[in-house]
Structures are given as C-alpha cells and as structure tokens.
N, C-alpha and C positions, 0 to 999 in steps of 0.2 A: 654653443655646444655645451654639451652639459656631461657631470661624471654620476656612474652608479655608483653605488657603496662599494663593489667589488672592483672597481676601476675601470670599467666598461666605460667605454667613450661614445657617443651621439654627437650627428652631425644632425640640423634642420635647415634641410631647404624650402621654400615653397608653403611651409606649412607641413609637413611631412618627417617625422623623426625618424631618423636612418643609424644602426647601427654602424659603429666602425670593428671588424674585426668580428670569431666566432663569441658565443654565449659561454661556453664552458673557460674558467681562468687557463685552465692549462693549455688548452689548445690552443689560447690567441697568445701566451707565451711561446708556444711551439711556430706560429706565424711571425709575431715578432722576432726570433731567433732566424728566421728563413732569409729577412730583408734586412736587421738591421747591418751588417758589415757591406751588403751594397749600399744600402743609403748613406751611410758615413763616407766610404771609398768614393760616391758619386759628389757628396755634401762635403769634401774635407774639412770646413772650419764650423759643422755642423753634427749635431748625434741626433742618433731618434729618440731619445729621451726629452729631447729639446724639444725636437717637431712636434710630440707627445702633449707636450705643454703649453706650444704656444697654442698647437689645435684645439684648446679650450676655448678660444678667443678669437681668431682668424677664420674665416671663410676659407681663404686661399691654403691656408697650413691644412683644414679640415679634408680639402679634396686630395694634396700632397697626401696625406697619410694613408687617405681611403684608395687611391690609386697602389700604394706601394701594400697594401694590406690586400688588395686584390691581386697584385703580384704573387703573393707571398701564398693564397688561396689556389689560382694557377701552379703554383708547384708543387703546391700539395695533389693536387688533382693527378699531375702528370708523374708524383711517386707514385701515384695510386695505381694508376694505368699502369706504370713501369711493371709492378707488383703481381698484377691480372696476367702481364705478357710475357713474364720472364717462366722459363721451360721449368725451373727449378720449382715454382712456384704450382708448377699444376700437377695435375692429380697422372697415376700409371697410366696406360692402354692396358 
C-alpha cells in the first residue's frame, strides 16, 4: 500500500491500484468520522488510526479498512436517499 502526499491511502491487488476512501481530504474525513467510533466499539483495544497505519503494510489491515470505508460510503448513500425522501425536503404542489 502506498500514501499520497495528501494522505490518501492505495490498496494493490492483482496488479490493480485501488483507492481506499473518496478523493476530496474532507469528504474521506467526513467517511472516517462515520465508522471510526464503530470500529473502536467493535475493536476495543484497537483505533482507526492504528488500522490506518498498519494498512500501509498488511494485506489483511488493507481490506479491514476498505470494508469499513465502504461502510461508511453506504451511509452516506442512505443520508442521501433519507434527504430525497423526507417531505420536508421536497418541493410545494
């Protein structure tokens, strides 16, 4: 795995460089803020800072993260939708 300058994290599998998380800093801050107090509450003598770091090195850490980061993508979707479906949100008749 490897880091960008901006802290962007890459998984490679197969040959294949895979982002972990979005492109924009603040959004994959807004992601990481979605999952990390479940993954410590699941990880007790663990943080996602940790998982973070060791996913530099680890195969296994690298899919942990991608997994909870698509978690974290998943919720964002289903604010989204909430957002679309809530009456407050649409427009008169």
């Amino acid at each position: 795995m490897t880091e960008a300058v901006d802290g962007r994290l890459f998984m490679s599998a197969n040959g294949i460089k895979q982002a972990l998380g979005p492109d924009d800093p603040v959004l994959r801050a807004r992601y990481e803020s979605l999952v990390r107090d479940d993954y410590e509450r699941a990880h007790p003598h663990d943080s996602f800072d940790d998982l973070k770091r060791r996913a530099r090195f680890s195969k296994e850490d690298q899919g942990l993260l991608r997994d909870w980061m698509d978690v974290a993508a998943a919720r964002i979707r289903q604010c989204r939708r909430a957002e679309v479906n809530d009456p407050a949100h649409s427009p008169e008749p």
